[in-house]
C-alpha positions, 0 to 999 in steps of 0.5 A, spaced: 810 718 926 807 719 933 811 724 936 811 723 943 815 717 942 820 720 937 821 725 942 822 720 947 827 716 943 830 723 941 832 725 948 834 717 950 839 718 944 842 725 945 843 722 952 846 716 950 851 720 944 853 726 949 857 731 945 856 728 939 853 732 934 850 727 930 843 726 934 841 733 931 844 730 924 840 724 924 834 728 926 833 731 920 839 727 914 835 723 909 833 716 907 840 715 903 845 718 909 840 714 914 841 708 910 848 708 911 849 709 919 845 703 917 850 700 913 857 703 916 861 698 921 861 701 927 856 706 929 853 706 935 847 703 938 844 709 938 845 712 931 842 705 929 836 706 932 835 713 931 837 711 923 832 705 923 826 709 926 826 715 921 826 710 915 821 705 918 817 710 920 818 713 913 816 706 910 823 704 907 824 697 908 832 698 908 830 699 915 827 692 917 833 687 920 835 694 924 828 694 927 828 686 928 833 686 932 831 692 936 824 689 938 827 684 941 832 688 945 833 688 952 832 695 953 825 695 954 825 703 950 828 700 944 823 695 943 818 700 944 820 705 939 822 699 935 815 696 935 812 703 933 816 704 927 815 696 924 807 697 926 808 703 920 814 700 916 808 696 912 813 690 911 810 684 910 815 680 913 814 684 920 808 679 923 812 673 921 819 676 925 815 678 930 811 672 931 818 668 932 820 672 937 815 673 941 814 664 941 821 665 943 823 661 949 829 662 951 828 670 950 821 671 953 823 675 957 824 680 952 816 677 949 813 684 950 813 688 944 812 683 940 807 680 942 803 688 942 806 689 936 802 683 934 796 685 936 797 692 933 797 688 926 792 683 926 795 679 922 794 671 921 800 669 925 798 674 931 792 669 934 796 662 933 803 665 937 799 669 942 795 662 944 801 659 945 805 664 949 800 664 953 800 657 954 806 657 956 805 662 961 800 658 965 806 653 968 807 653 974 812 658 978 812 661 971 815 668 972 813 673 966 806 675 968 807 682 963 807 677 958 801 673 959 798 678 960 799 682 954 797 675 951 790 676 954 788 682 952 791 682 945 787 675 944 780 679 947 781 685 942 783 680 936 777 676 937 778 670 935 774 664 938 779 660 938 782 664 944 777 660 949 779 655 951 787 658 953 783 664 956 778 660 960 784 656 963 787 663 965 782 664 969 786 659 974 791 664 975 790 670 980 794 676 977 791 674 970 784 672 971 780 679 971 784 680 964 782 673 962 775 674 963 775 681 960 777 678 954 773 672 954 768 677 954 769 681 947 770 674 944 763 673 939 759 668 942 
């Protein structure tokens, strides 16, 4: 587990919780006593991602619906701290969520973290569903350029050639062509 983002998420939660003794509880309870915040109606939102975090980070797949949902959350530091913990969770079914929520049209505003964290697994699905959010970003007037780039620079660090043509037609675009471009450059000739 990363400790600056356990840190981070750590102070956002006892932010979020106030008063409530429990973020120091949850820091240090066990995967059982996690797994039931999980479970329970009604806990807050903050108890969940704490919960989730520690047993995604720990490698207990109990945690994987919670983290899905947190990835493509609207809080950009929940989808961060979400995408950590399923990078390290090790469930095979993280590429395929994560891989349709970042093809997800409707909430691409929310693409970012899924497609990084489909970057940092390199799994098969990652070349196909960055290619084709990449594409999209390349419509006119489109307003996601964060994505579109993440797209870029994920396909250059994945190397796979069959990135080329949508780089090449992202060189068209000011704000993405200097990262195109570099990322043409680390595709194998």
């Amino acid at each position: 587990m990363d400790q600056d983002v356990w840190r981070g998420l750590l102070a956002r939660a006892s932010k979020e919780a106030g008063e409530d003794p429990r973020v120091e509880w949850l820091a240090a309870a066990g995967d059982e006593e996690l797994n039931t915040v999980l479970t329970a109606p009604q806990e807050p939102l903050w108890a969940r991602e704490l919960a989730a975090f520690r047993l995604g980070t720990a490698g207990d797949r109990r945690a994987f619906e919670t983290l899905v949902l947190l990835l493509n959350h609207r809080e950009p530091a929940r989808c961060a701290s979400a995408a950590h913990a399923l990078a390290e969770l090790g469930d095979p079914r993280t590429a395929r969520a994560a891989a349709a929520l970042a093809t997800n049209e409707i909430r691409v505003a929310y693409a970012l973290h899924p497609v990084r964290l489909l970057v940092a697994l390199r799994a098969p699905e990652a070349v196909p569903a960055l290619i084709a959010v990449l594409e999209r970003r390349l419509a006119p007037g489109d307003r996601y350029q964060a994505v579109a780039l993440a797209c870029a620079d994920g396909l250059g660090e994945l190397g796979d050639p069959c990135a080329r043509p949508v780089l090449r037609a992202a060189l068209a675009r000011p704000g993405l062509a200097i990262v195109a471009r570099g990322a043409l450059e680390r595709l194998p000739r």
